[in-house]
C-alpha positions in Angstrom: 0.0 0.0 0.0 1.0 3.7 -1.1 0.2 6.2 1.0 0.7 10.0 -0.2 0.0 13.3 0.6 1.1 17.3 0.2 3.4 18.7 2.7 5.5 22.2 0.9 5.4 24.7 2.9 8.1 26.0 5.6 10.4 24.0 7.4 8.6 24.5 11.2 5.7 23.1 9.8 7.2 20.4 8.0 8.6 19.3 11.4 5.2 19.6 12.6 3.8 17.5 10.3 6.6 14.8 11.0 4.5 13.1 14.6 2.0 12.9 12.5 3.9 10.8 9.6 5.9 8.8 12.3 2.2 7.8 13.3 1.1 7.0 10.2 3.6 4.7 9.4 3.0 3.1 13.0 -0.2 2.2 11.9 0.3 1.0 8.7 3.8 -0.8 9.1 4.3 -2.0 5.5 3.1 0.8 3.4 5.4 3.2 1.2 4.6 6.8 2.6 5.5 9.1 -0.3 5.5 13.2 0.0 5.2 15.7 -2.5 6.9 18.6 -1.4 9.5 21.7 -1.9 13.0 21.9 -1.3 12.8 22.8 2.4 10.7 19.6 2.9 13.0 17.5 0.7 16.1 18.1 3.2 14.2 17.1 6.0 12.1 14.4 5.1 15.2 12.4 3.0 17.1 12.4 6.2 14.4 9.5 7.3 13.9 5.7 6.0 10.5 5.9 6.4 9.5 8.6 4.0 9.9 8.8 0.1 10.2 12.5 0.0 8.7 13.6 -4.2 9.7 17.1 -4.9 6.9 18.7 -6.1 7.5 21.8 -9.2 7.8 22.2 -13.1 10.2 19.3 -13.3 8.7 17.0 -11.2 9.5 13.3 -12.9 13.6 15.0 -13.0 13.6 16.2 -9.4 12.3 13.2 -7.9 13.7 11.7 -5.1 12.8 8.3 -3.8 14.0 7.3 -0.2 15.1 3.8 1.1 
């Protein structure tokens, strides 16, 4: 299971949004949790295994970034 959602905005509440996310992926154990999101939200959420960070823009399929 794939689970994605929209998180771009500034980088307090992208760490906001992170309990939620950790929760999420307690919940559902073996699903893929992907983000769309900007650059500030890219640095952060790559830094975790359980988040595929997708950078969201004009160039999205040549910006993406999948995590582990």
């Amino acid at each position: 299971m794939n689970i994605g959602f929209y998180r771009a905005s500034l980088i307090g509440d992208n760490m906001v949004a992170l309990y939620g996310i950790y929760a999420m992926k307690c919940l559902h154990p073996d699903a893929t949790l992907i983000v769309y999101t900007n650059a500030y939200g890219i640095n952060l959420y790559s830094q975790f295994h359980f988040i595929c960070p997708y950078r969201c823009g004009r160039d999205e399929r040549k910006n993406a970034y999948r995590g582990h």
